[in-house]
N, C-alpha and C positions, 0 to 999 in steps of 0.2 A: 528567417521567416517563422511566424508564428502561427499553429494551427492549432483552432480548438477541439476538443477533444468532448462530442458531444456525450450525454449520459448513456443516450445508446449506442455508442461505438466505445466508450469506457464498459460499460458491462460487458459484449462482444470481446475485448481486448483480455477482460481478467480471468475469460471462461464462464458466465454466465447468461443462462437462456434470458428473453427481455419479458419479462411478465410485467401487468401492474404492479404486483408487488416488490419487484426487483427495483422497477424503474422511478418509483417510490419511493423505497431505500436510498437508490443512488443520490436521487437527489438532494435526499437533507444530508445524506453525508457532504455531499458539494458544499451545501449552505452552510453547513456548522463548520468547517473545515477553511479556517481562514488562509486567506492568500490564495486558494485552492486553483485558481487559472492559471496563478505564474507558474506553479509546476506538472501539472498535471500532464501535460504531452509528453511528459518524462516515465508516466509509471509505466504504459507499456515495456518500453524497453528494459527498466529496471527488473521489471517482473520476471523478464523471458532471462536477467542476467543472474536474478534470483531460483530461477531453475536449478543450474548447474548445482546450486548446495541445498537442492531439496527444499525449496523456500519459496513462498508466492505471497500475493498483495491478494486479500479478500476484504469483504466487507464484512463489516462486526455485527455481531446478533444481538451485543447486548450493548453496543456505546454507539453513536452515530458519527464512527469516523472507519475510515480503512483502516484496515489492520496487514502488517509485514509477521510473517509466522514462517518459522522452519521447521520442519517433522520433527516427531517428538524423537524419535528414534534415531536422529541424526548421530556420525558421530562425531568426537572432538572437534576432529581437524573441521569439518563439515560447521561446526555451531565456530569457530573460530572466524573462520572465513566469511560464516553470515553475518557475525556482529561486525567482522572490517567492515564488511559490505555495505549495511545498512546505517553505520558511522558517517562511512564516509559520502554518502547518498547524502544524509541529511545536512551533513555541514556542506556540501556542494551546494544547494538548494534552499539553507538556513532553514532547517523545518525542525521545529519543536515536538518532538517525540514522545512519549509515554511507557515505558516497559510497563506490560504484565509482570506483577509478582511471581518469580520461581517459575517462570514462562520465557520461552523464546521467544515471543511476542510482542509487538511495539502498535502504538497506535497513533497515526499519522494525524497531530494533534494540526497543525498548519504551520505558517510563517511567523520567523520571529518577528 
């Protein structure tokens, strides 16, 4: 079964209050973010599994796609386990990626 995952229950999911401005944001990130329906009732879960290594899905302030980040202060084992993590998320799901330079950071470019 397939359920969509509207912009306001995607902001609610990542931890964000629903302002205009949020719900705004959300949006074009959707738009710009190709493929973005076939996986998106995924990032919930993904999020809450990116917990455990200190790590969540936000949305970017400066590019209009989400972004996967792990504290900066993480440590080894913790940034090890984030990049399995988000590896293997993306080749699940065939999503074209973007690291930040020198950043634990990736930005959830869309579908291959």
């Amino acid at each position: 079964m397939h359920l969509e995952l509207t912009p306001e229950a995607l902001l609610m999911q990542l931890g964000y209050t629903k302002t205009e401005q949020t719900l705004k944001q959300i949006q074009e990130i959707i738009k710009n973010t190709k493929g973005f329906e076939k996986f998106s009732q995924h990032l919930p879960s993904f999020n809450d599994v990116l917990a455990v290594e200190k790590a969540f899905i936000a949305m970017s302030n400066s590019e209009k796609y989400l972004k996967i980040k792990c504290d900066e202060d993480s440590s080894a084992d913790n940034l090890s386990a984030f990049t399995s993590l988000v590896k293997h998320w993306a080749d699940k799901y065939k999503l074209e990626l973007r690291q930040v330079e020198n950043k634990n950071t990736y930005y959830i470019i869309g579908q291959h």
